[in-house]
VORODREN-172686 format. One line per 4 residues: for each residue x, y, z of C-alpha. Coordinates in steps of 0.1 Angstrom, whole numbers, plus 5000, padded with zeros to 4 digits. Layout:
# residues N
X/Y/Z; ...
This chain:
# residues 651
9019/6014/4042; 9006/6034/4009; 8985/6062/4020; 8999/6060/4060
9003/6090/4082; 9032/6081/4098; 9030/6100/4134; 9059/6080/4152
9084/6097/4178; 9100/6071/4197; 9126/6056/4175; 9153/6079/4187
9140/6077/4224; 9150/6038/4222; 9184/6045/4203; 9192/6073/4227
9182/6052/4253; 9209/6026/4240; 9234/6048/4238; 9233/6063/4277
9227/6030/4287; 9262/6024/4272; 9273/6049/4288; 9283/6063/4256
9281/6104/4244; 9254/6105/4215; 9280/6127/4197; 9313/6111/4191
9347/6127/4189; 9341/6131/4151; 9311/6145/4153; 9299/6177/4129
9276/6208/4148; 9253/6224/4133; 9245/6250/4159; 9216/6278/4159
9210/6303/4182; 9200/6281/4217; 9204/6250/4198; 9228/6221/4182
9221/6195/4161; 9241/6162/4156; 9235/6153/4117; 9248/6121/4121
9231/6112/4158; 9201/6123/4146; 9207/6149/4183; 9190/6174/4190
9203/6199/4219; 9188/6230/4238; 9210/6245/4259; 9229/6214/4262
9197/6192/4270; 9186/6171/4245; 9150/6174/4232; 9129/6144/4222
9117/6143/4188; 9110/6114/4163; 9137/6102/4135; 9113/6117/4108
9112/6149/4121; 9148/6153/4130; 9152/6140/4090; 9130/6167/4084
9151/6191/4102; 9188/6178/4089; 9170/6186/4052; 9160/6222/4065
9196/6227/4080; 9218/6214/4049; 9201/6248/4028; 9193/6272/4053
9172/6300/4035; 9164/6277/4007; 9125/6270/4003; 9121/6233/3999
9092/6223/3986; 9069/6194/4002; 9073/6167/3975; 9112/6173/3977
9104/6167/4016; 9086/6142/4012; 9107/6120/3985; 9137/6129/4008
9122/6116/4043; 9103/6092/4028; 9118/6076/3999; 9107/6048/3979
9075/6054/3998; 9038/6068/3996; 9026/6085/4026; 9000/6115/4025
9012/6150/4031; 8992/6152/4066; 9023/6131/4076; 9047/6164/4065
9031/6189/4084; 9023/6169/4117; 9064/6166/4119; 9070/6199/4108
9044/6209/4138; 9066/6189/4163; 9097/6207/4148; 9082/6243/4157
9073/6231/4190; 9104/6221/4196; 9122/6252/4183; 9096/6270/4201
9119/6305/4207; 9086/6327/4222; 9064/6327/4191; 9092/6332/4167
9091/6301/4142; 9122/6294/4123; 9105/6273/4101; 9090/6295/4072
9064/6283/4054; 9054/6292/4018; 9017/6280/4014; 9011/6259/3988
9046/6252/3981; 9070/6250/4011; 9090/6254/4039; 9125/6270/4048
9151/6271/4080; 9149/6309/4087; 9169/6311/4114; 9214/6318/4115
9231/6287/4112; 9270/6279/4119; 9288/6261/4092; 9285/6224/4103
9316/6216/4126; 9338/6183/4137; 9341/6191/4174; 9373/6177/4199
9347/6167/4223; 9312/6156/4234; 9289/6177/4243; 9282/6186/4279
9246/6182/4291; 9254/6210/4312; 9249/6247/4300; 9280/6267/4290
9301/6245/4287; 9325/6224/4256; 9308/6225/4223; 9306/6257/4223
9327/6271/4193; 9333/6303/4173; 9328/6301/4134; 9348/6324/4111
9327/6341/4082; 9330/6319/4048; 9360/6329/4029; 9350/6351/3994
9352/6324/3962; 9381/6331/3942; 9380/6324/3904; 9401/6290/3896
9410/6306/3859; 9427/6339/3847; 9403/6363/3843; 9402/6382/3809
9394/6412/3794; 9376/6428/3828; 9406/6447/3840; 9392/6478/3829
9357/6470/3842; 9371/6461/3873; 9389/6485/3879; 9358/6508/3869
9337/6493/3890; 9359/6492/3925; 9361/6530/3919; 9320/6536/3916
9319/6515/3950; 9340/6542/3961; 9319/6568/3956; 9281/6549/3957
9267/6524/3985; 9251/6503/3959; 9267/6497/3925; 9248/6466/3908
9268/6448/3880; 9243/6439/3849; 9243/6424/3820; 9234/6391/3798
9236/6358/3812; 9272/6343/3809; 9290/6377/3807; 9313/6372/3836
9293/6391/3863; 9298/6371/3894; 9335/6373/3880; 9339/6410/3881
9321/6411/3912; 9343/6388/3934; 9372/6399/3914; 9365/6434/3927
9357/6424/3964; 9392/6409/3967; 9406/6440/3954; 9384/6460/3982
9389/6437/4011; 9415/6460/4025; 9394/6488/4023; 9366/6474/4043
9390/6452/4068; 9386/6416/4056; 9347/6424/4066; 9331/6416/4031
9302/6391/4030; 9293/6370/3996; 9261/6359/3993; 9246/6334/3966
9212/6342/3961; 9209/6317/3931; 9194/6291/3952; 9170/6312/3970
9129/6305/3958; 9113/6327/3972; 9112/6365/3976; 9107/6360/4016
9140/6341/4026; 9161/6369/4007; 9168/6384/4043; 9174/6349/4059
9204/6340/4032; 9219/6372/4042; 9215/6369/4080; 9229/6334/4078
9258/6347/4060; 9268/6371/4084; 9252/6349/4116; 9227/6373/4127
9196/6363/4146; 9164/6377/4127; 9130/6369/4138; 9100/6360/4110
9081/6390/4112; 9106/6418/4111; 9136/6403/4095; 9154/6436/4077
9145/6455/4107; 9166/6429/4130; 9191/6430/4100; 9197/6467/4100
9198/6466/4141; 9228/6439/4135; 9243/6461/4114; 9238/6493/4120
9279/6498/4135; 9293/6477/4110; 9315/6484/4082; 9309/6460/4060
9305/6449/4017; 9279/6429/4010; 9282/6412/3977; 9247/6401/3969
9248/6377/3938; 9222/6364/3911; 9193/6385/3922; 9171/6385/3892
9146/6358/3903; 9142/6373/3936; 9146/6408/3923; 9118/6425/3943
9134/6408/3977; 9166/6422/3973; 9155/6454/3962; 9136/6459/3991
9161/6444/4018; 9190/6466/4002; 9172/6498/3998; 9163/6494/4036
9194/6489/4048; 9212/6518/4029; 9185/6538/4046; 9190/6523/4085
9228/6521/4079; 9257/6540/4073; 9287/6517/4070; 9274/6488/4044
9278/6490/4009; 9267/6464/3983; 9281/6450/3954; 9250/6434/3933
9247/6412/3907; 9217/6407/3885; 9205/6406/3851; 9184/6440/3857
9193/6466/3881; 9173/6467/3916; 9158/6504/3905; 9168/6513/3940
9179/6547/3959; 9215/6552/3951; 9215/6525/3926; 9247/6530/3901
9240/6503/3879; 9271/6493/3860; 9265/6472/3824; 9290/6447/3812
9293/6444/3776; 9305/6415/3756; 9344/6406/3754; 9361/6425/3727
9360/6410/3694; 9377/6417/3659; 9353/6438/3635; 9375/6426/3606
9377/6386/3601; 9387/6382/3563; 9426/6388/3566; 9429/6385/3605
9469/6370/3611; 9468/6348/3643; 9487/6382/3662; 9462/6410/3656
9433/6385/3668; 9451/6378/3702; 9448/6411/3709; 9414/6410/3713
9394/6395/3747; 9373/6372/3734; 9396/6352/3713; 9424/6356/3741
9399/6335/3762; 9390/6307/3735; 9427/6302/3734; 9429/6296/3771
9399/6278/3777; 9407/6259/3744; 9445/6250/3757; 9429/6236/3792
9404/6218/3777; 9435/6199/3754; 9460/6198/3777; 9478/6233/3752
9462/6249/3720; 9475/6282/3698; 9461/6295/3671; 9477/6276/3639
9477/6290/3607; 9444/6305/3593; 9427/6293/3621; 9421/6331/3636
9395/6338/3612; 9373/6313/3628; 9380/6317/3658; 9370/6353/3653
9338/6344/3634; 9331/6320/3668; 9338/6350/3691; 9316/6370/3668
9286/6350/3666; 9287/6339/3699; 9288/6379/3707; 9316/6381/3730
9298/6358/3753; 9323/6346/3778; 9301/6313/3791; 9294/6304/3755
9331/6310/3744; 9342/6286/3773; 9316/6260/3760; 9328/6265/3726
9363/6260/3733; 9356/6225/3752; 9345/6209/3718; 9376/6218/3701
9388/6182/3713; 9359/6166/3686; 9360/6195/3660; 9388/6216/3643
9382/6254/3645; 9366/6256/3612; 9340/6227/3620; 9336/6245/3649
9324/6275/3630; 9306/6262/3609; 9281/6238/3631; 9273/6273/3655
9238/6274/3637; 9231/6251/3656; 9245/6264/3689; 9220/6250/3711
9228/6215/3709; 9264/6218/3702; 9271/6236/3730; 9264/6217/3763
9294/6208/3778; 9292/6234/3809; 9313/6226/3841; 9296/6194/3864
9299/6215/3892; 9283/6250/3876; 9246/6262/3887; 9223/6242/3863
9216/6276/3848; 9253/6275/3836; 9257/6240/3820; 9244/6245/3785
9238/6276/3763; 9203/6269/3760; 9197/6264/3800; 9214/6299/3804
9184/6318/3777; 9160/6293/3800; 9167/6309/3830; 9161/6344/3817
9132/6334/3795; 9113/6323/3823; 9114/6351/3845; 9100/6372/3825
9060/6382/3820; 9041/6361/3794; 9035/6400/3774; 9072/6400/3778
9084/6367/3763; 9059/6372/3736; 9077/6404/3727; 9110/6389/3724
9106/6366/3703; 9080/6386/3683; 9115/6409/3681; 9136/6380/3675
9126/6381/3637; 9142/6409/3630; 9174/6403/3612; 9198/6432/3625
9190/6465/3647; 9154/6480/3646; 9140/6516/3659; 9112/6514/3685
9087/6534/3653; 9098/6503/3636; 9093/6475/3661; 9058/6499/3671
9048/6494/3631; 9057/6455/3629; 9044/6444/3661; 9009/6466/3659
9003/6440/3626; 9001/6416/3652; 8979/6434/3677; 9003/6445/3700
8996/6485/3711; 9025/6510/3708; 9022/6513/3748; 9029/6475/3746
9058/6476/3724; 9076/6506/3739; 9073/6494/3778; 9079/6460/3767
9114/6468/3752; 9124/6492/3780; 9118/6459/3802; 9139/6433/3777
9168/6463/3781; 9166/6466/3817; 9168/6427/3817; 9195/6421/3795
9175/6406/3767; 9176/6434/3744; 9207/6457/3737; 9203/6495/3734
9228/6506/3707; 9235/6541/3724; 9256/6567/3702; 9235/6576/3673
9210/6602/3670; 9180/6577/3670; 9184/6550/3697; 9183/6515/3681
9178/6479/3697; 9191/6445/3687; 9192/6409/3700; 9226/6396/3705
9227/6371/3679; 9224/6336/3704; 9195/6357/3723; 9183/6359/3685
9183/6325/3676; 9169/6309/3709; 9137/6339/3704; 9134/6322/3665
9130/6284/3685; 9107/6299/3708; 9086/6314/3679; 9083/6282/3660
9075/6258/3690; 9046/6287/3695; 9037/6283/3661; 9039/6317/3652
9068/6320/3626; 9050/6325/3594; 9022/6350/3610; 9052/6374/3623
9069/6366/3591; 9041/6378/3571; 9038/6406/3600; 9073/6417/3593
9068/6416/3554; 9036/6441/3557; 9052/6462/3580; 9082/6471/3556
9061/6474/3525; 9041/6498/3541; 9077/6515/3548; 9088/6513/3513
9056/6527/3498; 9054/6552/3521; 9088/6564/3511; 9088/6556/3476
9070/6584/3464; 9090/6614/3465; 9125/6593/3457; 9142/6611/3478
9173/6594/3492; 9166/6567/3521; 9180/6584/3549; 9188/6554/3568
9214/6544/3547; 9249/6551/3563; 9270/6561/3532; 9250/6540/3510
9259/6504/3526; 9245/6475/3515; 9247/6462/3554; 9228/6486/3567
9199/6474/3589; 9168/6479/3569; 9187/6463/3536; 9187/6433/3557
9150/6434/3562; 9143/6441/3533; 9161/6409/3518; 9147/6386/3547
9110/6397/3539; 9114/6393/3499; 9133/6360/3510; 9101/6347/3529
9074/6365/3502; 9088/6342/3475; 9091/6316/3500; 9063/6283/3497
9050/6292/3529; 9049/6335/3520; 9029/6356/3503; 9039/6364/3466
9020/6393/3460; 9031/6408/3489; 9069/6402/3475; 9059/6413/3442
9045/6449/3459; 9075/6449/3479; 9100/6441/3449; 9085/6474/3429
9082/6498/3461; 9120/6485/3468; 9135/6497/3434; 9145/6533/3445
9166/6517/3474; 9181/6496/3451; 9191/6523/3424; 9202/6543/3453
9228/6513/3463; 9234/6510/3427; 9224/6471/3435; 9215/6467/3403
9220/6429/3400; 9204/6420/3436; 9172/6442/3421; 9173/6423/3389
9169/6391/3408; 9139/6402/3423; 9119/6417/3394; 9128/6388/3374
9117/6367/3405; 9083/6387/3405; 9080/6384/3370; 9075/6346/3372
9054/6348/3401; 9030/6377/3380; 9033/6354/3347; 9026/6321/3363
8988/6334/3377; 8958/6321/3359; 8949/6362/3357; 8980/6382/3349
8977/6421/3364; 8985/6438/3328; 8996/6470/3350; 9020/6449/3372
9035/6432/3341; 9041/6464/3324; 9060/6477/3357; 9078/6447/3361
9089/6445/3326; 9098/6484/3324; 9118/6474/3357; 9132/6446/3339
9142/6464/3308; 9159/6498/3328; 9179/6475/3351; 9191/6453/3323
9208/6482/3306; 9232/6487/3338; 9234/6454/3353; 9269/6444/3360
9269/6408/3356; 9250/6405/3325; 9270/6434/3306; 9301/6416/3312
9289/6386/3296; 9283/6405/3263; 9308/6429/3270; 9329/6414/3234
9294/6422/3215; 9291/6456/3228; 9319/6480/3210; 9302/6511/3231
9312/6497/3267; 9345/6505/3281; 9369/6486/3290; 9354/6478/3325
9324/6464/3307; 9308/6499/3320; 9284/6525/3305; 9302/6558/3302
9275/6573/3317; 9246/6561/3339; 9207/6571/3340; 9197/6553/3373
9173/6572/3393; 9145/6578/3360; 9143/6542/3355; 9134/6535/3389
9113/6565/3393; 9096/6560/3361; 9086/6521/3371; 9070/6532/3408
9054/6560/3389; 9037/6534/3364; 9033/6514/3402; 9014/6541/3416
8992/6551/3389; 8978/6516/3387; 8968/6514/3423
């Protein structure tokens, strides 16, 4: 009935009634055990014993209690109950908790519930349960006797493929556990952590006797049940109130690893479980993985980078790029996926341009590889703008987290703070590296503070969101590029793309000006490069000025303040392009700025002399050029100084 409160408890009475009347066991010889401190359940009977005597409860609860069993640890929240127990049916929620009331008083153990309770949301199995068992023979009603069976500790997972490029880090890592209780394994999502750490259990087992524990915290809700996934992995008996403390009692002799793995969403829980039992233990070590360290005592926190890939692509023969990680993996992935694959001719320059734009990711290399049986290498490469829905062909039998590239961002995404996810895709704008002055300067346009900006990014570092380039005298940040693109989606589905466009543009033409004036060299050019980080800014924010949706007169400020740079680079074309760009935009107003035109056009006139291209062209009419189509001599910074000069003085 719709709306019933279903408070039945006799069902099983009849068909256990049936059964003995039959003189038949309730649990045949086939039956699985899932057995818990003084208990056992029979699944499949729907049995529940105590001590070998069976306890009455109706089928609803004991459907209840199966749920609980299957995930022990696992919060399970009421409408998944409820569509479970009840399926295909309507009943109100009063229903839920009268049966999970019968199931405490049932598993009554002296004010100790094992049924946890998350208000509002839930309810979890707390309690240490066996692996489910097929048992020789019946249970006994009797105490102490058959049924009564020993469970080994759940083997570690092994990888099914070769594991690539990690030797090192392995190997790295298995040496830090040697000298640190706690070394946590962080990185990116999809960077092979859980890989390495398993990879580097097996190579410790010896060392710790066979006694090393894995334990998946991935689907673990709730901070509180963090202990209870630990305890049922090692079949300890914890109570509710005082679970680390009856953790630490249980192992305060042992000698034990403890690989605890995918912690970040319950972060605070396993921070605080592991710190305490490093302090109330001497033997156990643990092996985390996460996408931020646990900022515990005695935490060595060990970062995984990206898979190595070729800085060189134009050129690359199919033998230098197999020497690098990343591609060595799209080959094998690639060859499983079709059943053999090597790199043909010219084919290792996009595979390297996949490897590169996918930054060494090894999850979105293995996704890559799988569509190489619709798409040819080049295709391939060429479609990865568009990464998000190309690439979501992850494993059936992966964490939902690890079945498409855009699920895996999704996972991290959402565990951060709304401040947080604003940042990051605030930063995702940016079109190369940035300094924390200049992410200060861009995002204080859009009324973040510099307190804001600077904790912000320390917390997208710590969670693997944002990369700290370490090495150079000033620290710079970047988004890998994927992390890059999925921010830029984010920022349009906010609706915020033009704003920190226009944000972004302000930000570097106050830059420009502000260094314009004395023309001295811009000291963030690294031997004059055209690649260098703030070039590429500068070319995305005159690209979105001139744009339909920018601002021209901010691109036309920012094409004049720019001109030093350029004569620096000796860019001399790319800078005509823009003053003649500006030039149009200046011409075509109903009011022209006589000031601006007479920059623009002394811009125009000085860069005309030396540009490249458009000397060439003439180069037959122009007996006073060399043979290169060059000046013999070239007068480069004047011009540029004289037009911010004329700039200045009409401001």
């Amino acid at each position: 009935m719709a709306g019933a409160v279903d408070h039945s408890l006799d069902e099983n009475e009849r068909e256990f009634s049936r059964a003995m009347a039959a003189d038949t066991s309730p649990a045949d010889a086939a039956s699985p055990l899932i057995s818990f401190g003084r208990f056992e359940f029979y699944p499949r009977q729907r049995l529940l014993l105590r001590d070998g005597e069976r306890i009455a409860l109706g089928s609803r609860a004991l459907d209840i209690l199966a749920a609980l069993l299957e995930a022990p640890g696992e919060l399970l929240s009421k409408d998944m109950l409820l569509a479970k127990v009840w399926p295909n049916i309507h009943v109100e929620e009063t229903s839920l908790r009268v049966h999970i009331a019968a199931i405490r008083r049932a598993l009554d153990q002296g004010g100790e519930s094992l049924i946890g309770t998350v208000p509002g949301r839930g309810y979890a199995f707390v309690g240490v349960v066996s692996a489910p068992r097929s048992l020789g023979a019946a249970p006994s009603s009797e105490k102490g006797t058959a049924g009564e069976i020993s469970v080994a500790r759940p083997a570690l997972p092994h990888s099914v493929n070769r594991v690539l490029g990690r030797e090192d880090t392995i190997a790295e890592t298995a040496d830090n556990l040697e000298h640190h209780r706690c070394v946590s394994i962080t990185g990116a999502g999809g960077m092979g952590k859980t890989t390495v750490a398993l990879a580097v259990a097996e190579r410790l087992r010896a060392r710790f006797a066979g006694d090393v524990v894995f334990v998946d915290l991935s689907p673990v809700q709730d901070q509180a049940f963090v202990s209870a996934r630990l305890a049922a992995a090692i079949e300890a008996s914890i109570g509710v109130d005082n679970p680390i403390v009856d953790l630490a009692n249980a192992l305060r002799d042992s000698h034990m690893l403890i690989v605890l793995d995918n912690c970040e969403h319950v972060i605070a829980g396993a921070a605080e479980l592991v710190e305490e039992l490093l302090r109330y233990t001497r033997g156990i070590r643990f092996l985390v993985t996460s996408r931020e360290p646990l900022h515990v005592e005695g935490e060595w926190t060990q970062r995984i980078s990206s898979l190595d890939i070729p800085r060189r692509i134009q050129g690359l023969s199919a033998d230098e790029a197999m020497s690098f990680s990343a591609i060595q993996l799209f080959v094998d992935r690639a060859a499983q996926s079709l059943g053999g694959f090597s790199l043909g001719y010219g084919e290792a320059a996009h595979v390297a341009e996949i490897c590169r734009n996918l930054d060494g990711n090894a999850l979105a290399i293995e996704f890559a590889a799988s569509r190489l049986g619709a798409l040819s290498v080049g295709q391939l490469a060429a479609q990865l703008d568009d990464r998000f829905h190309l690439l979501k062909s992850g494993r059936r039998s992966a964490l939902p987290r690890h079945q498409t590239l855009r699920a895996m961002l999704d996972w991290s995404y959402d565990l951060l703070s709304r401040k947080e996810q604003e940042l990051l895709i605030r930063l995702a704008h940016f079109q190369s590296s940035f300094t924390l002055d200049a992410a200060i300067a861009f995002c204080g346009n859009l009324g973040l503070s510099a307190a804001e900006v600077t904790e912000g990014i320390f917390e997208l570092v710590d969670k693997s969101l944002v990369t700290a380039l370490r090495g150079e005298p000033e620290m710079r940040y970047r988004l890998l590029y994927t992390t890059r693109a999925y921010g830029r989606e984010r920022l349009a589905d906010a609706g915020w793309t033009q704003q920190t466009a226009k944000a972004h543009a302000e930000y570097l033409l106050a830059t420009f000006e502000r260094l314009s004036p004395g023309r001295e060299p811009f000291a963030f050019l690294e031997g004059n490069s055209e690649e260098a980080p703030e070039v590429e800014e500068l070319r995305s924010a005159l690209k979105w000025a001139f744009s339909d949706e920018g601002d021209d007169s901010i691109g036309v400020s920012l094409t004049i303040s720019a001109l030093p740079l350029w004569w620096q680079l000796s860019a001399i074309d790319e800078s005509l392009e823009w003053v003649e760009r500006a030039l149009v935009t200046v011409d075509g107003r109903a009011e022209a700025d006589a000031l601006l035109l007479m920059t623009l056009h002394s811009a125009l006139g000085g860069l005309q002399m030396y540009a490249t291209s458009r000397v060439r062209q003439h180069a037959r009419r122009c007996p006073f050029l060399d043979r290169a189509g060059q000046y013999p001599t070239v007068r480069r910074r004047p011009v540029a100084a004289d037009c911010t000069s004329i700039r200045r003085r009409s401001v």
